[in-house]
Phi, psi and omega in degrees: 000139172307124168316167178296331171307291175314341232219325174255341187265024165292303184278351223254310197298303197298324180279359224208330142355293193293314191273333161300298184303326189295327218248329143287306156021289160331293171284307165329346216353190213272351170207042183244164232200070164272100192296314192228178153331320170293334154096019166302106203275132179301317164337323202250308159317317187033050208287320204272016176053215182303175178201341198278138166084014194269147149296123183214174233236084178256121188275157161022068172212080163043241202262036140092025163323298206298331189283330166296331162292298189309304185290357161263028163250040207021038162264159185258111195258157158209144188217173135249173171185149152335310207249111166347298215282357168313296185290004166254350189246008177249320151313336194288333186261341161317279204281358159297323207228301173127339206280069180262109201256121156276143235230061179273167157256169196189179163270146152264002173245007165220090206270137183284064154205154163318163203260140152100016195269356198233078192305302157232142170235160194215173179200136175265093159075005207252153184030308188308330172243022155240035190282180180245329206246065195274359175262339159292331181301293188302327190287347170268326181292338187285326154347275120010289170263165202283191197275157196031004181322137179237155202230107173241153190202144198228113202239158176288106146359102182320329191306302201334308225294276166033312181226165187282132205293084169213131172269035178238207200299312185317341176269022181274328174241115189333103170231029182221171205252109149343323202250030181242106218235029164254106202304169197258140208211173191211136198222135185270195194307326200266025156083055168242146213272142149255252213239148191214139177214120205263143159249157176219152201269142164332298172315318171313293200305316180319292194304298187303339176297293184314323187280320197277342196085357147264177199233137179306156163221346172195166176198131160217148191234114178323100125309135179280099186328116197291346177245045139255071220302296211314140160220171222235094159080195172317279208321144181225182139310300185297331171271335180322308189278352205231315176221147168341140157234356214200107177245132193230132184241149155243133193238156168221156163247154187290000000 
């Protein structure tokens, strides 16, 4: 059964789609490969290395950019997402673009596939921060991909929770405990959870990388580019330039 997590960002998506695509949609473009906010293009990155002719895997990924980009760089994708109404705007852009990813919906901490089928898997921001169980997600994912198999995933920088999600001067400054690992959750009138979103400390993410059985092999964390201007939520320029917004892990399985 799905979590209580799981369960509310579900509805969350599904109600919040339509409006997501209108306000990012652009930057994200419809067959571009955009890890973060910052706006680190896998094109450029090559975090996932060679990819043509690779099986490779995308959690929680929305209306399926990264997975259109990877088939037109000639890999063979299968992606998901929580949210019904994602995967209609990832349809939408299938038939916009001639570019076509299959497509399920799903859980990420219980993945609809046979175990070792995946040469890579990757995830922009999709299921890990908002699951309540982010070590069933990677052990499903360690699961999944082969013996050398590689897993890169790019998550909301820990340093953030810390600070208030505004990108002008207030979020410059700390007005929360780093080490306060109680997620931020959103309730409709009558308190029934809509949305959740779990924070974890850089060490959690290590450890749970470690826990799950794949092994870090990199991490990096995006600078904020001098000619970007645009900004996405707490992310800015201005916060941009003073602290981390993105922390992106690379894994390898055993």
């Amino acid at each position: 059964m799905p979590s209580r997590s799981s369960r509310a960002n579900r509805g969350w998506w599904d109600d919040n789609a339509d409006d997501y695509q209108v306000e990012h949609g652009e930057f994200l473009r419809d067959t571009g490969f955009v890890w973060c906010p910052e706006g680190l293009d896998e094109a450029d990155a090559h975090l996932l290395g060679e990819v043509r002719g690779r099986r490779v895997l995308e959690i929680g990924c929305g209306a399926a950019q990264c997975a259109r980009w990877l088939v037109g760089q000639g890999a063979q994708v299968a992606a998901f997402d929580v949210s019904h109404r994602q995967l209609r705007h990832a349809r939408r852009i299938d038939e916009a673009t001639g570019l076509r990813v299959p497509v399920v919906q799903a859980d990420a901490e219980a993945l609809p596939y046979a175990d070792a089928v995946f040469d890579l898997a990757c995830s922009a921001f999709g299921a890990l921060p908002f699951v309540a169980d982010p070590l069933a997600v990677l052990r499903e994912v360690r699961r999944v991909l082969r013996p050398g198999g590689r897993f890169v995933f790019s998550v909301s920088h820990p340093i953030r929770w810390a600070f208030p999600d505004d990108p002008g001067p207030r979020g410059l400054t700390s007005d929360r405990s780093y080490f306060d690992r109680s997620p931020y959750e959103e309730r409709d009138e009558d308190g029934a959870l809509t949305y959740v979103e779990h924070h974890r400390t850089m060490a959690d993410w290590v450890n749970l990388v470690a826990a799950s059985g794949l092994r870090l092999t990199g991490l990096l964390e995006p600078e904020w580019p001098k000619e970007h201007e645009r900004v996405w939520g707490g992310w800015s320029p201005l916060r941009g330039r003073h602290i981390p917004g993105t922390a992106v892990f690379s894994c390898a399985s055993s």
